[in-house]
DSSP file (Angstrom, degrees, kcal/mol; ACC not computed):
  #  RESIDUE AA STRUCTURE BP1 BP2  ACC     N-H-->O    O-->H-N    N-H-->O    O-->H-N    TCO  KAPPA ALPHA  PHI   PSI    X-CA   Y-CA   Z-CA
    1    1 A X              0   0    0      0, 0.0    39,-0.7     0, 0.0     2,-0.3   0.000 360.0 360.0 360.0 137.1    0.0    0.0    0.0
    2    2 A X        -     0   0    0     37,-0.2     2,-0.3    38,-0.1    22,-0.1  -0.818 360.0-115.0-146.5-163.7    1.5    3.5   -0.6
    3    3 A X        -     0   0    0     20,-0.4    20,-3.2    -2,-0.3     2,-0.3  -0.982  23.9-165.8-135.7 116.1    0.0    7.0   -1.0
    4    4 A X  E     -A   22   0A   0     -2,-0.3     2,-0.5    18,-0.2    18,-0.2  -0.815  18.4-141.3-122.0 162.3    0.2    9.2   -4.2
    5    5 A X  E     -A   21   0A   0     16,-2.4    16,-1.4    -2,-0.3     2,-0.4  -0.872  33.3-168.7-107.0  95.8   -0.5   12.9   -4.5
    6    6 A X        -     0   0    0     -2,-0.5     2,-0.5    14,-0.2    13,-0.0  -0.554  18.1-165.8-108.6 159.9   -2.4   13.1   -8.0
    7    7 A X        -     0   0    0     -2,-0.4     9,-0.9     9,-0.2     2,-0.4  -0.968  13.7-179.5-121.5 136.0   -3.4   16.3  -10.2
    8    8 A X  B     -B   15   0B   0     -2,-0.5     2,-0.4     7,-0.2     7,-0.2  -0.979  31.3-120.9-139.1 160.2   -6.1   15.8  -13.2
    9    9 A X        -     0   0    0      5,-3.5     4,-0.3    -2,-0.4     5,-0.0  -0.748  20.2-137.8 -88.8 147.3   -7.2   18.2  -15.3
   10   10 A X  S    S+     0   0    0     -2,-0.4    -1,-0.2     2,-0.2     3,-0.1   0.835  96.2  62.0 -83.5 -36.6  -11.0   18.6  -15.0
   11   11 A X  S    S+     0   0    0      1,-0.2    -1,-0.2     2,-0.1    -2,-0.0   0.741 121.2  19.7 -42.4 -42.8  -11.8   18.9  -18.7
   12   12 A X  S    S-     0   0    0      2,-0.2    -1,-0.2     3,-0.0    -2,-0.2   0.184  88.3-124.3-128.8  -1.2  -10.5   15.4  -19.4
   13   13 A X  S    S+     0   0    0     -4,-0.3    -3,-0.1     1,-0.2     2,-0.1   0.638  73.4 129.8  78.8  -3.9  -10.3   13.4  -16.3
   14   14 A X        -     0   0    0     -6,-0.1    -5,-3.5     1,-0.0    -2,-0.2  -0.470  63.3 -90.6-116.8 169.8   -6.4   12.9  -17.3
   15   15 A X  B     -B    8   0B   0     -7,-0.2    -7,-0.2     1,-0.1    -6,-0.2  -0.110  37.4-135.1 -63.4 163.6   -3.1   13.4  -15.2
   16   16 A X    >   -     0   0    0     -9,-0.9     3,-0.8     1,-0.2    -9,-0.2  -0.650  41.2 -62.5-111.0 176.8   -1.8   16.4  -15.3
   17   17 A X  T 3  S+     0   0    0      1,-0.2    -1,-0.2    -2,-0.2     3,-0.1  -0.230 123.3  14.8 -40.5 129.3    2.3   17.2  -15.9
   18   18 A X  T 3  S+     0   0    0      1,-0.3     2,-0.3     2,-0.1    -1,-0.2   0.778 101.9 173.2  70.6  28.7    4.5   15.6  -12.7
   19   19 A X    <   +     0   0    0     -3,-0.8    -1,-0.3     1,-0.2   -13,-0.1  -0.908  36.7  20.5-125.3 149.4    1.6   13.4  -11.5
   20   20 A X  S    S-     0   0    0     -2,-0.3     2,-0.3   -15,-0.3   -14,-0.2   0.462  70.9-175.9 -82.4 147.8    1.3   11.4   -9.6
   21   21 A X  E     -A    5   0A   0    -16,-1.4   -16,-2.4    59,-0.0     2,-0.1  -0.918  26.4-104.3-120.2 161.1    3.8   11.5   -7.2
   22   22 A X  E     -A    4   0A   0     -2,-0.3     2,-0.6   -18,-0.2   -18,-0.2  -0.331  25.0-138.2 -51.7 126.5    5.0    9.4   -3.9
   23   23 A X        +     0   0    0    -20,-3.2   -20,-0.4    -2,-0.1     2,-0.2  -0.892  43.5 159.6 -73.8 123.1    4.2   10.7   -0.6
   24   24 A X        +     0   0    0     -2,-0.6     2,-0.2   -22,-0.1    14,-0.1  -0.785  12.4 157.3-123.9-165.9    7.3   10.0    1.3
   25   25 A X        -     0   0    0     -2,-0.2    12,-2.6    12,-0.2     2,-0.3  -0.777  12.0-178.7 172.9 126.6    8.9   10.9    3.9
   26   26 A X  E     -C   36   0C   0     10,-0.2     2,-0.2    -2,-0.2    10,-0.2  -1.000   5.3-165.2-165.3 161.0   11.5   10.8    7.0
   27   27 A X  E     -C   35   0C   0      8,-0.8     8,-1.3    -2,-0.3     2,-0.6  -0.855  19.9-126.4-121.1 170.8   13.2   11.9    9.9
   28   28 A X  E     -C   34   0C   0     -2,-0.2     6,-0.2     6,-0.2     5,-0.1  -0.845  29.9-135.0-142.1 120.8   16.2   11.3   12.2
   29   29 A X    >   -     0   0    0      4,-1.9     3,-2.9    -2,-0.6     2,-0.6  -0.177  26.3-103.8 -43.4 141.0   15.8   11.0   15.7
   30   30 A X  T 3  S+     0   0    0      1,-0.3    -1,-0.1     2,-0.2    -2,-0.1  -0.036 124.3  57.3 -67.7  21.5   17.5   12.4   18.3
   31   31 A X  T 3  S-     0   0    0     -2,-0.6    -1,-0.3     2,-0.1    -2,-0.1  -0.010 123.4-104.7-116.1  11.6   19.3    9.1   19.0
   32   32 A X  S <  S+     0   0    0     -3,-2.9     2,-0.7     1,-0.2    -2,-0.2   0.336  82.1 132.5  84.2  -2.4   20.6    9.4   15.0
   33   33 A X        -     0   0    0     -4,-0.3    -4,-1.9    -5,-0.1    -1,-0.2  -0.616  54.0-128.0 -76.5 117.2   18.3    6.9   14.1
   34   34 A X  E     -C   28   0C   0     -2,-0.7     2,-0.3    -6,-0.2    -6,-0.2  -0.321  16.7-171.3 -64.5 149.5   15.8    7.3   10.8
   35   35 A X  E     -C   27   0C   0     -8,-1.3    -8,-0.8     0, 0.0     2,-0.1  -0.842   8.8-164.2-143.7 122.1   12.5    6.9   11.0
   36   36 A X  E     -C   26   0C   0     -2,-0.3   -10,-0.2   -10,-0.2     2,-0.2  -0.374  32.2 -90.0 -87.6 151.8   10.6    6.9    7.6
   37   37 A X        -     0   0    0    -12,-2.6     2,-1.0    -2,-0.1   -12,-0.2  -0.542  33.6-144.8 -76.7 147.0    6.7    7.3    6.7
   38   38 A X    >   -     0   0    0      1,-0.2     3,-1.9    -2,-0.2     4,-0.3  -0.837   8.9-167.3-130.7  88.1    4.9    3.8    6.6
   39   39 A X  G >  S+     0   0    0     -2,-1.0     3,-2.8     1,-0.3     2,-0.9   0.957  82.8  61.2 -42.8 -69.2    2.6    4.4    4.0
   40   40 A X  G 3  S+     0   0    0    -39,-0.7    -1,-0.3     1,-0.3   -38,-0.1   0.218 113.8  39.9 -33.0   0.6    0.6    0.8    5.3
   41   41 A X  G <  S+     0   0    0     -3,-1.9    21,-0.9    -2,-0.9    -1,-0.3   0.429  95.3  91.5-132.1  22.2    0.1    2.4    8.4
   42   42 A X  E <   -D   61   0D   0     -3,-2.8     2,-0.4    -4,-0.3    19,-0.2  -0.659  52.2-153.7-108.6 138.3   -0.8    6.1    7.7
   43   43 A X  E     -D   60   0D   0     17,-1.7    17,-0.9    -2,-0.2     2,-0.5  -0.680  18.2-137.9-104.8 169.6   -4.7    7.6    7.3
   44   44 A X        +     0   0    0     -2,-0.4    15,-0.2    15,-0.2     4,-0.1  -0.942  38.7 169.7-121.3  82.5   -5.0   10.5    5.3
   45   45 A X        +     0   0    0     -2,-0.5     2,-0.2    13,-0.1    14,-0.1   0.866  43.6  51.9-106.9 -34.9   -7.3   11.6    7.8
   46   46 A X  S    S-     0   0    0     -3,-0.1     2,-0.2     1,-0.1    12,-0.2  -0.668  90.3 -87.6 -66.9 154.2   -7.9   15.6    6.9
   47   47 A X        -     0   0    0     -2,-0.2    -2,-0.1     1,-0.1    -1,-0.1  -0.519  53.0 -92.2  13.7  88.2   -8.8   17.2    3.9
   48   48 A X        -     0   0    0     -2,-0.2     2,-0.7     1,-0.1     9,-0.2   0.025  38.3-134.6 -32.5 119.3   -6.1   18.3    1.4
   49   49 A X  E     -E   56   0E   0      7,-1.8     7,-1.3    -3,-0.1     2,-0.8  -0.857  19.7-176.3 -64.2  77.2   -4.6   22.2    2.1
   50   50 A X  E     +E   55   0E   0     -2,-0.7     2,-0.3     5,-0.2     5,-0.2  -0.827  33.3 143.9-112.6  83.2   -4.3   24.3   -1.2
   51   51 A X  E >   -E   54   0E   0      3,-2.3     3,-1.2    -2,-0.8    26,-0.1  -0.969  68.6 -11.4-136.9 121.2   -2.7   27.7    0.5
   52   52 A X  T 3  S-     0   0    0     -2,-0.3     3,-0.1     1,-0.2    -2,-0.0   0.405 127.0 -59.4  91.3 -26.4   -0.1   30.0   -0.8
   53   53 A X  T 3  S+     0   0    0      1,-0.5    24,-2.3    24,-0.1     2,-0.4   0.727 117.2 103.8  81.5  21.6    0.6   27.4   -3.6
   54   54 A X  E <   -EF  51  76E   0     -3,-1.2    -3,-2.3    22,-0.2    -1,-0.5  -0.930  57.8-153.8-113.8 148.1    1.5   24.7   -1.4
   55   55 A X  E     -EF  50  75E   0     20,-4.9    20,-6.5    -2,-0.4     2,-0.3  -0.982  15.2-153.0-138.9 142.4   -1.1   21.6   -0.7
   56   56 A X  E     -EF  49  74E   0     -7,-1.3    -7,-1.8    -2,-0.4     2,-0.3  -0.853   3.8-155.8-125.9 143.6   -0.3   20.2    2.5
   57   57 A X  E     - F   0  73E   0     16,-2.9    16,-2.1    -2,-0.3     2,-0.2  -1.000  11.7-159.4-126.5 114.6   -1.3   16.5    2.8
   58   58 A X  E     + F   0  72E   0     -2,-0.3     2,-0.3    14,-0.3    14,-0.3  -0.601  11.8 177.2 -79.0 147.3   -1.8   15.2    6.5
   59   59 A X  E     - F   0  71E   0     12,-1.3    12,-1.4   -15,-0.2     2,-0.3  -0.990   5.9-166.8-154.6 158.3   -1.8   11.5    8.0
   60   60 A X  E     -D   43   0D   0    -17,-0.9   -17,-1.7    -2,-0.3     9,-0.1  -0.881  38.8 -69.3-140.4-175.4   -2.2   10.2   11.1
   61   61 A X  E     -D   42   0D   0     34,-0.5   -19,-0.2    -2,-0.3     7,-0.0  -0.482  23.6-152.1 -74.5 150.2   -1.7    7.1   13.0
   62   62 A X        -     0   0    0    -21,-0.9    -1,-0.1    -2,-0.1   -20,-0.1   0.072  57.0-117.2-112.6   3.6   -4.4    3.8   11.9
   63   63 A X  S    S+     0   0    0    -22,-0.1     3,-0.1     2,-0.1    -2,-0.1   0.578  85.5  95.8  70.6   7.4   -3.4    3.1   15.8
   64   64 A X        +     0   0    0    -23,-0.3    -1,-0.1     1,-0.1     2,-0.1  -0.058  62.6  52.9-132.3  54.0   -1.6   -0.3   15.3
   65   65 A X  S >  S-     0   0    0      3,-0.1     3,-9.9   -24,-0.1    29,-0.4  -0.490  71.0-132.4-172.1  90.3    1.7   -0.4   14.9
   66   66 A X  T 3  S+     0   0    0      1,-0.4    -1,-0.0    27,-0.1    -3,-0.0   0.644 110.6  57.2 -34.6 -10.1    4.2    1.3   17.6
   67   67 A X  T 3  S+     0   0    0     26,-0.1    -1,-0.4    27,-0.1     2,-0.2   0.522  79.4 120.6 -97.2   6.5    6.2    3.0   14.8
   68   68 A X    <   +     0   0    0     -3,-9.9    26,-2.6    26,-0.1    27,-1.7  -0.461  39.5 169.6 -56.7 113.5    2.7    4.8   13.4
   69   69 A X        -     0   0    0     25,-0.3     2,-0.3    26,-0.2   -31,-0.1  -0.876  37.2 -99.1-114.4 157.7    3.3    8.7   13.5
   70   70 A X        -     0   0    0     18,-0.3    18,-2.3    -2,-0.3     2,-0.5  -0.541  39.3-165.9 -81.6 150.9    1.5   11.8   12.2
   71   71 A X  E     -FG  59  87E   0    -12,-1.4   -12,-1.3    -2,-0.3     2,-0.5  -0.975  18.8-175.9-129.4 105.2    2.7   13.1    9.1
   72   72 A X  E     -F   58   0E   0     14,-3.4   -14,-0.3    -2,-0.5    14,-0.3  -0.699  16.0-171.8-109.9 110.0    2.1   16.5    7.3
   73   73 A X  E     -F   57   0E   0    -16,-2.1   -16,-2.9    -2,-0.5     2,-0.4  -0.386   5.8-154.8 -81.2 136.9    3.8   16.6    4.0
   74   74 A X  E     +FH  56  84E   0     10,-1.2     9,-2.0   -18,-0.2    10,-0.6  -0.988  14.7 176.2-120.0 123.3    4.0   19.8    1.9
   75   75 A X  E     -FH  55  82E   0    -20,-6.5   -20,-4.9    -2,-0.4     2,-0.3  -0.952  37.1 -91.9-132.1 173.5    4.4   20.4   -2.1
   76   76 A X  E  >  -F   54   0E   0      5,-1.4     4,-4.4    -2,-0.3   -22,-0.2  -0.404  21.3-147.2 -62.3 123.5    4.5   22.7   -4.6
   77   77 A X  T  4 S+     0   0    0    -24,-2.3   -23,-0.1    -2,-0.3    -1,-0.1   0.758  99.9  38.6 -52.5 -29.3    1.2   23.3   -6.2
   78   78 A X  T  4 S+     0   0    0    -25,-0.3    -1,-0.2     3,-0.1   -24,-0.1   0.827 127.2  25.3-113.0 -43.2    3.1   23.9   -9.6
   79   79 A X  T  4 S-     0   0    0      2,-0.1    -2,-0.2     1,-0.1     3,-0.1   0.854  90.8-128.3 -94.9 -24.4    6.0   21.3   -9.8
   80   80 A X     <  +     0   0    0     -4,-4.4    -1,-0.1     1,-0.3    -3,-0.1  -0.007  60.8 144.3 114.7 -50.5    4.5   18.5   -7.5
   81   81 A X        -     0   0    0     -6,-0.2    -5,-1.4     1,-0.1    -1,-0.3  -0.164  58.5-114.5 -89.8 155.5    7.8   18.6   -5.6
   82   82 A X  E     +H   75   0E   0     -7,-0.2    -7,-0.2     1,-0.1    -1,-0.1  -0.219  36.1 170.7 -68.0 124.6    7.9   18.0   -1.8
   83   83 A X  E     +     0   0E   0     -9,-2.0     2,-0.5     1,-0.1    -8,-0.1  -0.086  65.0  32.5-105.8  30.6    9.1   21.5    0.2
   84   84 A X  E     -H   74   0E   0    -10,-0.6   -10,-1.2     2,-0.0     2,-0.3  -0.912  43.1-178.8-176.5 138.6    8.2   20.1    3.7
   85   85 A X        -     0   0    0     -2,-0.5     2,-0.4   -12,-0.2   -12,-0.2  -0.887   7.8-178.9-140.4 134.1    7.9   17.5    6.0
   86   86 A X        -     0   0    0     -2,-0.3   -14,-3.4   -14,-0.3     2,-0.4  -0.996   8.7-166.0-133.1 122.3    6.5   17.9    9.8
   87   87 A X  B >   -G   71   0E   0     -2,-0.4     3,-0.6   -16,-0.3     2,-0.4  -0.845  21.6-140.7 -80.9 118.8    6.4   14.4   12.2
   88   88 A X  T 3  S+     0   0    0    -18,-2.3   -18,-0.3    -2,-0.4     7,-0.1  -0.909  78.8   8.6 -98.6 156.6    4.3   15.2   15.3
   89   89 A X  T >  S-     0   0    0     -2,-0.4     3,-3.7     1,-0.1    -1,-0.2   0.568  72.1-178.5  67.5  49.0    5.6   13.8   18.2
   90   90 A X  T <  S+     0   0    0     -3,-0.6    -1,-0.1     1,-0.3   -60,-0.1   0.512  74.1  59.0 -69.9  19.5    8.9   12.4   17.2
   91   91 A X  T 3  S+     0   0    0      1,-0.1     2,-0.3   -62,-0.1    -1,-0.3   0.053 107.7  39.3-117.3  27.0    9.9   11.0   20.2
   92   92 A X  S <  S-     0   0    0     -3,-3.7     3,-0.2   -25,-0.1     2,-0.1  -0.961  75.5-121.6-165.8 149.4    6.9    8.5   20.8
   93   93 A X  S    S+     0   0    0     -2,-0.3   -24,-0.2     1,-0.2   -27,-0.1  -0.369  86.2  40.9 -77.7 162.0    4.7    6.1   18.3
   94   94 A X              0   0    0    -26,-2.6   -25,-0.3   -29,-0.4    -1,-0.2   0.873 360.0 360.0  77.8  42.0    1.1    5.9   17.6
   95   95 A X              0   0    0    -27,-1.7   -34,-0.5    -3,-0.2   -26,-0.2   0.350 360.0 360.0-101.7 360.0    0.7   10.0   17.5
């Protein structure tokens, strides 16, 4: 299971340029350890965020899996590519 950010043109139902793309994502813990976003265990639990010319994509934990964290990922409205990543609570699972 993964997580794509897709753009269609309304006219035509069809993809637009630099869609779709992966949501990923990672961070590195204060003990130097990464800890990556686990598509299989992420909700996309808000509404997409079109502000500024960034859409922010949100996730949260599906509650079963001690590495689950909340995720909000930020890209560019025009190119696709990711300017952001924020982890709540990076020093504990299931946020």
């Amino acid at each position: 299971m993964f997580h794509r950010l897709h753009a269609l043109d309304v006219a035509t139902g069809q993809e637009r340029a630099n869609s779709p793309v992966a949501i990923t994502g990672s961070f590195t813990r204060s003990d130097g350890t990464a800890a990556k976003f686990n598509s299989p265990h992420a909700m996309n639990r808000p509404a997409l965020l079109l502000t500024n010319g960034i859409i922010y994509v949100a996730f949260g934990s599906n509650g079963c899996n001690d590495s689950s964290y909340g995720w909000v990922m930020a890209c560019d409205a025009a190119t696709f590519q990711q300017v952001g990543v924020f982890k709540t609570a990076p020093g504990k699972g299931l946020a």
